[in-house]
LUMKE-879006 format. One record per residue (C-alpha): x negated, y, z negated; residue number from 1; residue in three letters. Coordinates in steps of 0.2 Angstrom, whole numbers, plus 5000, padded with zeros to 4 digits. Last residue first. Layout:
N
REC    u    v    w num residuo
REC    X    Y    Z NUM     ALA
...
END
This chain:
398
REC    u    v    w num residuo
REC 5387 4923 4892 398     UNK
REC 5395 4908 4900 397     UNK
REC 5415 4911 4899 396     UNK
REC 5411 4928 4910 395     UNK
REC 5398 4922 4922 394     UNK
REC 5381 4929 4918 393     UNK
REC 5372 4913 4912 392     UNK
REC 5374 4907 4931 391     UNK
REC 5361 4920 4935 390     UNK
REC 5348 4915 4925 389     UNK
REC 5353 4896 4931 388     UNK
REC 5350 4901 4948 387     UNK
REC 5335 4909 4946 386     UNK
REC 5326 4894 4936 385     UNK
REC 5334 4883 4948 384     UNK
REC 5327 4890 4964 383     UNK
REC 5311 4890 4955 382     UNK
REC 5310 4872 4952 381     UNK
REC 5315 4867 4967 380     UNK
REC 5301 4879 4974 379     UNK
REC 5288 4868 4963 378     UNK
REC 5294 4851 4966 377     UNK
REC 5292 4855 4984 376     UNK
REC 5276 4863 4987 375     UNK
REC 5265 4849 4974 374     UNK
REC 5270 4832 4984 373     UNK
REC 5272 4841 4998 372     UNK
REC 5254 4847 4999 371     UNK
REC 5253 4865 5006 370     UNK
REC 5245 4870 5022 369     UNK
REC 5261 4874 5034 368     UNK
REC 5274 4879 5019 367     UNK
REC 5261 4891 5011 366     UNK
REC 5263 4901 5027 365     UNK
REC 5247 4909 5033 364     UNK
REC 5245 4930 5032 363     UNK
REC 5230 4936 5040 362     UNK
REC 5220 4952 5034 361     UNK
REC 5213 4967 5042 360     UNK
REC 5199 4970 5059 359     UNK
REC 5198 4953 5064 358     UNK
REC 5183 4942 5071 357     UNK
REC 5178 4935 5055 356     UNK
REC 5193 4936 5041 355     UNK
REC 5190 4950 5031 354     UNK
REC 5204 4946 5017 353     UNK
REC 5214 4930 5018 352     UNK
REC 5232 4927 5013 351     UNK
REC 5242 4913 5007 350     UNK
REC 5261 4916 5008 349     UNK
REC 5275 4909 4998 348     UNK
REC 5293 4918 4998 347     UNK
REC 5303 4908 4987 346     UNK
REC 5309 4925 4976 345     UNK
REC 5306 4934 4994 344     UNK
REC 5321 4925 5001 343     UNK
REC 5334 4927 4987 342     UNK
REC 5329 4944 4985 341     UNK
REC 5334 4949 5003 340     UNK
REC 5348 4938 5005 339     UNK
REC 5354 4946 4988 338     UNK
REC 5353 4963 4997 337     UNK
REC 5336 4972 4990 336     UNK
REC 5333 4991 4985 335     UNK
REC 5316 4999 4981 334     UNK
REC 5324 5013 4967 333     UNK
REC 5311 5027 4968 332     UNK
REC 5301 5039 4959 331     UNK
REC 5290 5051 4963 330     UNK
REC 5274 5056 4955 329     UNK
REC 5261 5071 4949 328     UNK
REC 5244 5073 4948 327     UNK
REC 5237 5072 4967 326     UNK
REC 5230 5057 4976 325     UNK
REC 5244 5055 4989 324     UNK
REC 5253 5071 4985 323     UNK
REC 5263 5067 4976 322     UNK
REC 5256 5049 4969 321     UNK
REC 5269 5034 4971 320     UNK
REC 5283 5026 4960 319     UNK
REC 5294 5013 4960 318     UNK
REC 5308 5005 4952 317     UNK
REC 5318 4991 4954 316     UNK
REC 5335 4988 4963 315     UNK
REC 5345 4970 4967 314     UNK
REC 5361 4969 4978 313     UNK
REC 5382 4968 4976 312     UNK
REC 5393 4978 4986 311     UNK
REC 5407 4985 4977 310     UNK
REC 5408 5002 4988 309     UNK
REC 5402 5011 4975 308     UNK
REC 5387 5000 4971 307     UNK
REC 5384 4983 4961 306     UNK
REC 5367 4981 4953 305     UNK
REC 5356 4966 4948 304     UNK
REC 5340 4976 4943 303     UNK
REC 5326 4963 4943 302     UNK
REC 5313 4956 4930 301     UNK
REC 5299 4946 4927 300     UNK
REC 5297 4946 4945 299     UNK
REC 5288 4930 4953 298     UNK
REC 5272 4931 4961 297     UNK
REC 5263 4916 4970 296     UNK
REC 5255 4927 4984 295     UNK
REC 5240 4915 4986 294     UNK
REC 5225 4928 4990 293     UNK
REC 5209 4920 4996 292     UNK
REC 5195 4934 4999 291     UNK
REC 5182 4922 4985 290     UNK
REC 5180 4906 4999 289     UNK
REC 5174 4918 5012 288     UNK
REC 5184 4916 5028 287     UNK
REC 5176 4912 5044 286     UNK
REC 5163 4902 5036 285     UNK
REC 5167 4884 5036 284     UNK
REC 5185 4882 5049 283     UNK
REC 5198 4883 5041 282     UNK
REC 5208 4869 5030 281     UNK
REC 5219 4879 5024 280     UNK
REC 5217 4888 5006 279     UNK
REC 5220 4877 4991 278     UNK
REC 5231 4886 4979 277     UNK
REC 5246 4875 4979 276     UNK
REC 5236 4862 4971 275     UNK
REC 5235 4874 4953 274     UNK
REC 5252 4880 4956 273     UNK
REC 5258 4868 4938 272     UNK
REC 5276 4864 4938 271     UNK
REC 5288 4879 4929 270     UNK
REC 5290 4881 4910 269     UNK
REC 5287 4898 4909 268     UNK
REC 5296 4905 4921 267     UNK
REC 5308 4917 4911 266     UNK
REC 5316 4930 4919 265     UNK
REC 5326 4944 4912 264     UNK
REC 5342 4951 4924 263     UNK
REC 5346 4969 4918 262     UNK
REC 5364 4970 4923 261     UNK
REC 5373 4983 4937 260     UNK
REC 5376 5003 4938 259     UNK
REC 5361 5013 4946 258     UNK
REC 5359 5032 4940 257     UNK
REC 5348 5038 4956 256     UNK
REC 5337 5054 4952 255     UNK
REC 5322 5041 4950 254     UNK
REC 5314 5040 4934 253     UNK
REC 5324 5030 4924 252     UNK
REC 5343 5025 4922 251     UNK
REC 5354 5011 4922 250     UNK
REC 5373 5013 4917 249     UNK
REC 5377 4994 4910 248     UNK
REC 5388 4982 4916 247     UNK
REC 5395 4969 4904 246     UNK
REC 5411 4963 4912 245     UNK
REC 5412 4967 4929 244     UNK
REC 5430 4967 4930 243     UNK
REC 5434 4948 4928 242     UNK
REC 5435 4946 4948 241     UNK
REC 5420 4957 4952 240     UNK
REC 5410 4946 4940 239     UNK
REC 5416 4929 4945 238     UNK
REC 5412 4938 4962 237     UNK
REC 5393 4942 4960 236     UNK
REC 5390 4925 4949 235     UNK
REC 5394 4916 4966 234     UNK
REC 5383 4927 4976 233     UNK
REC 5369 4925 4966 232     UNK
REC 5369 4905 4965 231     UNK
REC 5374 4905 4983 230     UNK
REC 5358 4916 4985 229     UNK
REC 5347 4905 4974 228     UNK
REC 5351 4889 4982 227     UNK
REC 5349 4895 4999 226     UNK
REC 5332 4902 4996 225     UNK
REC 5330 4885 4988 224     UNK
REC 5337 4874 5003 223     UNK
REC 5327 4886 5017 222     UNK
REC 5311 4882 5005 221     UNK
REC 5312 4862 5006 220     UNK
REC 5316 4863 5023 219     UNK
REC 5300 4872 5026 218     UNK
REC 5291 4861 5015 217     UNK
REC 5293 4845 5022 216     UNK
REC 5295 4852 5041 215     UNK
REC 5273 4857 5033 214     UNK
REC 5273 4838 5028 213     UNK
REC 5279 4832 5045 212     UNK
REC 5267 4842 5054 211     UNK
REC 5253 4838 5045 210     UNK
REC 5255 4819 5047 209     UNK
REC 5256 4822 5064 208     UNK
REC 5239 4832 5063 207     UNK
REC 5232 4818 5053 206     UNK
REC 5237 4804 5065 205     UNK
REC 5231 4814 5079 204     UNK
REC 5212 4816 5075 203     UNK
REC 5208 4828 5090 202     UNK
REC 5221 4843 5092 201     UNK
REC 5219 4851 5107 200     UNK
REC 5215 4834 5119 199     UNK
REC 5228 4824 5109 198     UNK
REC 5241 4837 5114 197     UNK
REC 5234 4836 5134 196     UNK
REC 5234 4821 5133 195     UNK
REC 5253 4820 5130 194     UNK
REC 5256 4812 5114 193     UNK
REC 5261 4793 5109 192     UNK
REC 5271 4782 5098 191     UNK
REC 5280 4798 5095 190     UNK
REC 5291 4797 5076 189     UNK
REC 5305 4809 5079 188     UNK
REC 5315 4815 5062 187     UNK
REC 5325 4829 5070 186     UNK
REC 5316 4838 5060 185     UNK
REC 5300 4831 5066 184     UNK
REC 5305 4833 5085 183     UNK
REC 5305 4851 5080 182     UNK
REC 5290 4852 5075 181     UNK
REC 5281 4843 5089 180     UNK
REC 5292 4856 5100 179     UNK
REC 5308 4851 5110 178     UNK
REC 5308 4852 5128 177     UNK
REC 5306 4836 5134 176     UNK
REC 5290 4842 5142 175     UNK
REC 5283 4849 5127 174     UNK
REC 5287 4864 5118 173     UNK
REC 5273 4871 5108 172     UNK
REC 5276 4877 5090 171     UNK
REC 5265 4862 5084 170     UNK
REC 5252 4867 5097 169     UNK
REC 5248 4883 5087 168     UNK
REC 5240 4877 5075 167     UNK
REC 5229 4870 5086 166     UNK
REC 5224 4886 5095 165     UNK
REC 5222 4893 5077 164     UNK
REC 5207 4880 5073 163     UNK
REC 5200 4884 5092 162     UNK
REC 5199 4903 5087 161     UNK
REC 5191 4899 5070 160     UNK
REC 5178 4889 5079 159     UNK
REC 5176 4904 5091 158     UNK
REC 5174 4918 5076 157     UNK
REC 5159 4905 5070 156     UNK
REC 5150 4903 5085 155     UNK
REC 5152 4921 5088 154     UNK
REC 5144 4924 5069 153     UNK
REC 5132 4912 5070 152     UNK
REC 5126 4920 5088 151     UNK
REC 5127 4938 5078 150     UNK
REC 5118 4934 5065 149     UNK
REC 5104 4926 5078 148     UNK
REC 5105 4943 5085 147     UNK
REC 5101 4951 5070 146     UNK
REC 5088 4942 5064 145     UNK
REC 5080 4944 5082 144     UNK
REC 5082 4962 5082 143     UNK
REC 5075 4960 5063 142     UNK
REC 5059 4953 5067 141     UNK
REC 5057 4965 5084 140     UNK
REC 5060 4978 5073 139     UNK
REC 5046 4971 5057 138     UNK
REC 5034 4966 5073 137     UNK
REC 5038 4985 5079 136     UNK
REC 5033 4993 5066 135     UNK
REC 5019 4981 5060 134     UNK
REC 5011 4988 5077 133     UNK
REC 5015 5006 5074 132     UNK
REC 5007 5004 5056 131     UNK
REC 4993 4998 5064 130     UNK
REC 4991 5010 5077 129     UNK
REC 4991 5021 5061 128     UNK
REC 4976 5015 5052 127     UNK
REC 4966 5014 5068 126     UNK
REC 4970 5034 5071 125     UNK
REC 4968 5038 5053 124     UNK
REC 4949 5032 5055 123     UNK
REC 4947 5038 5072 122     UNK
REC 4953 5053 5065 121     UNK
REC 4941 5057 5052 120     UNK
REC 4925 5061 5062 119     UNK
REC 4937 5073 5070 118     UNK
REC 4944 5082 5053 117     UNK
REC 4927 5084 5047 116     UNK
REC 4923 5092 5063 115     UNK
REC 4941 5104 5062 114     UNK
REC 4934 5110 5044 113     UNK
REC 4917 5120 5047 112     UNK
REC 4926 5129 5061 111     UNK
REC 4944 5130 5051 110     UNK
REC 4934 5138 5036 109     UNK
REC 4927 5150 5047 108     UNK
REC 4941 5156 5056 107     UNK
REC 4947 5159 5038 106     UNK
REC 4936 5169 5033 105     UNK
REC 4935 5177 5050 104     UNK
REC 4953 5182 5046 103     UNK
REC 4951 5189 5027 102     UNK
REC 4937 5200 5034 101     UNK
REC 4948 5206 5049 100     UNK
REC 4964 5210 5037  99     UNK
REC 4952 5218 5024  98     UNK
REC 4944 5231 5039  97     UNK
REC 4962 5235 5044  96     UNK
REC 4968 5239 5027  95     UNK
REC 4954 5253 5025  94     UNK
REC 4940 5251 5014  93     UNK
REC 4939 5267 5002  92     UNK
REC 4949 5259 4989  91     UNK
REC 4934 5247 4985  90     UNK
REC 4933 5230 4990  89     UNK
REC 4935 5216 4976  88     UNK
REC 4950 5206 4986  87     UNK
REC 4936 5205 4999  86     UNK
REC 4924 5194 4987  85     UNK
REC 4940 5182 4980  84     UNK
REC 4944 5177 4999  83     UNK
REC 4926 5174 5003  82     UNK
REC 4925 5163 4987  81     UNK
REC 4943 5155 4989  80     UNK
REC 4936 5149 5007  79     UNK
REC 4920 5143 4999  78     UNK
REC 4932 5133 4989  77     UNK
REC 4942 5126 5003  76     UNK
REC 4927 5121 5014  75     UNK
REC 4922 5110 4997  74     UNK
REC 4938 5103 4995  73     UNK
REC 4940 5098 5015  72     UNK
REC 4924 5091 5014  71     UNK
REC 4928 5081 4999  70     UNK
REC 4944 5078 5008  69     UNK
REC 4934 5069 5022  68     UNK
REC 4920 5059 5011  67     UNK
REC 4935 5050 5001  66     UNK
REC 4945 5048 5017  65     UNK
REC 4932 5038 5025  64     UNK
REC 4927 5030 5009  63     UNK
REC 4945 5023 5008  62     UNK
REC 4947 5019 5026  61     UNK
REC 4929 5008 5025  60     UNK
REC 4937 4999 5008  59     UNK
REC 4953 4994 5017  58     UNK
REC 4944 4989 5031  57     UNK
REC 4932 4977 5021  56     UNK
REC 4946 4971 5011  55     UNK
REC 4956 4966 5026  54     UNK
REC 4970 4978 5031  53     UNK
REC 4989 4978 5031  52     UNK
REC 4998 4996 5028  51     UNK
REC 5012 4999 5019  50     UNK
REC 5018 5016 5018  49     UNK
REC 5021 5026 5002  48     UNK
REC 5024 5045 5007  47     UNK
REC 5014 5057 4994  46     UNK
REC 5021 5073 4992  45     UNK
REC 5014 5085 5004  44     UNK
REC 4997 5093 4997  43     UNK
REC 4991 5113 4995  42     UNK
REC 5000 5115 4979  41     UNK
REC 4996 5099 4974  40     UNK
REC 4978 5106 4974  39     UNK
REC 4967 5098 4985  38     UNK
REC 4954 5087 4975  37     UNK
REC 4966 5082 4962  36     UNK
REC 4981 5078 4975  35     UNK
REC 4968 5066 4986  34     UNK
REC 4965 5058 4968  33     UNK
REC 4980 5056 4962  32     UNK
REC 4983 5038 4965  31     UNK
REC 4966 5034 4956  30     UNK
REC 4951 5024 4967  29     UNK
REC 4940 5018 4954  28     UNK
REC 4950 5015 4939  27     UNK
REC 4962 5011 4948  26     UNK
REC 4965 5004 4964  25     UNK
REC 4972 5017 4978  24     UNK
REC 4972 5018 4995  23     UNK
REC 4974 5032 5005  22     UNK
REC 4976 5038 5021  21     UNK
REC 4974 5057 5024  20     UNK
REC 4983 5067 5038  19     UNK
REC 4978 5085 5042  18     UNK
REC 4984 5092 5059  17     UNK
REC 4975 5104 5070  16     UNK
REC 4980 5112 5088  15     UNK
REC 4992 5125 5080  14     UNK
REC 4977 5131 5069  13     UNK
REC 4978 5127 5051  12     UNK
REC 4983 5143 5038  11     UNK
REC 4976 5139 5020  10     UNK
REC 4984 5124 5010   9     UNK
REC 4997 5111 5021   8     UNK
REC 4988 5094 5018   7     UNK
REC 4997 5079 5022   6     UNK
REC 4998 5061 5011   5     UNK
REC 5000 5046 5014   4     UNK
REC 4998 5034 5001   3     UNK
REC 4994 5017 5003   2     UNK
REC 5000 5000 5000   1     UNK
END
């Protein structure tokens, strides 16, 4: 490592730069030695570069630069002398005559100064070819690093691509019409596949079995969201008919006075979630395994209001910065129809963040990736948690 280090003291001509290379190695060679000799005053900061060298070169550069800013110190000092002589001139010599001594000094000190400088500069010129050498070994390095990143990352972005194709060929008609998926609901078993099916999907015992588990799960969801919503609607007109026994005047901070039930949730006891948060079986590397988001939320608690006109829905609050960032807020019923709550109550998504190859996030049905034997008993569950709540508020059950 050395320090490079640039002197900028008395007035250099326009042709003449002073660069000094050094190395330092305590006790013999101290960091602040070109500083020292020069006056910081008269020095750049010193830059760190790293510069390779054998121990022979390294010791040559250092006596070089040694011998050159004693030169330059010495030079220097004679130049303080001539400058500290004509300071001491008498009133009677006239501005002109100090302004022409105090240039020849200094024309002086550059004469005596510029053949230092030029025994110097082969020295800095072979220490800074090499600098421009390990320059462009250390880009060429990283252009090379780089597009070897980027061959990885191509490779990996056209895995993920052929992963997606595949999913895709579940949703595919075939030549009967009817898509692998849907020749599952219908409870189809193929003894064989078109090749050119085989030919996208590979193994096709596991895909099939795939495809059957994710009609599994879909079915299994479109019961509880109906579940759930019959539930909702039922209680809705035993309410209406018995006069809407229990309804409470709601408010908070929007200017919005709701009328409806505070509906508490208690999902305590439901199965475990742990196997429903497997992530799909992407592709290695296209998604890192920490940006995995399985949108497993359920509400505590929901508004369940009824409005002028007797239509029955769901309302919570919210709230948001005015302006965006400023001090203050604004709040806000987020309304729902029962469909509405009924369908984002089983809504399961799993999500990945920075995903190779796209600019924001994907969004993957649980239904598609999930195990069965976990998905199902799980969404059963839930859909008869809510229905129960909301069973509980049937006048002759409170």
């Amino acid at each position: 490592m050395a320090l490079q280090i640039s002197y900028r003291g008395f007035l250099l001509g326009a042709d003449l730069e002073i660069t000094v290379y050094w190395f330092p190695r305590e006790p013999d060679r101290p960091a602040d030695y070109v500083t020292d000799a020069l006056g910081a005053w008269h020095t750049s900061m010193p830059n760190h570069v790293d510069v390779s060298g054998t121990p022979e070169e390294i010791t040559s550069w250092t006596t070089a630069a040694a011998l050159f800013v004693k030169q330059i110190a010495a030079e220097q000092e004679e130049l303080r002398k001539a400058q500290r002589r004509i300071r001491r001139w008498d009133w009677t010599t006239t501005y002109r005559r100090v302004r022409e001594k105090h240039d020849d000094a200094q024309a002086s000190f550059l004469e005596r100064v510029r053949p230092a400088a030029a025994a110097y500069q082969p020295v800095r010129d072979a220490i800074e070819a090499r600098l421009a050498e390990q320059e462009a070994h250390a880009r060429e390095t990283r252009r090379r690093a780089y597009q070897e990143e980027e061959r990885q990352r191509m490779e990996v972005i056209a895995r993920f691509r052929e992963w997606e194709s595949r999913q895709e060929v579940a949703d595919r008609p075939l030549s009967g019409g009817l898509s692998p998926r849907q020749m599952a609901v219908r409870g189809d078993n193929p003894s064989s596949w078109p090749p050119e099916v085989q030919a996208a999907v590979g193994d096709l015992a596991v895909w099939w079995a795939g495809v059957r588990a994710s009609v599994r799960n879909r079915q299994a969801s479109a019961q509880a969201v109906r579940k759930v919503a019959e539930a909702i609607t039922r209680t809705a007109a035993a309410l209406e008919e018995a006069g809407r026994p229990g309804i409470n005047t709601i408010k908070a901070g929007p200017h919005e006075v709701l009328r409806g039930w505070w509906i508490h949730f208690n999902w305590s006891d439901l199965p475990p979630t742990t196997r429903l948060r497997t992530p799909p079986d992407v592709p290695p590397g296209c998604v890192d395994e920490k940006r995995w988001h399985y949108q497993l939320f359920l509400p505590s608690d929901r508004i369940f209001t009824v409005n002028r006109s007797g239509e029955f829905g769901f309302a919570t609050e919210s709230r948001s910065m005015i302006p965006p960032g400023g001090y203050g807020y604004r709040y806000k019923w987020l309304k729902q129809s029962i469909e509405q709550f009924a369908e984002r109550l089983i809504h399961t998504e799993i999500i990945a963040f920075r995903a190779l190859g796209r600019d924001g996030h994907l969004t993957f049905p649980m239904t598609d990736h999930a195990d069965p034997d976990a998905y199902v008993p799980y969404v059963e569950a839930v859909a008869e948690r809510a229905a129960a709540r909301f069973h509980a508020l049937i006048p002759g059950q409170l």
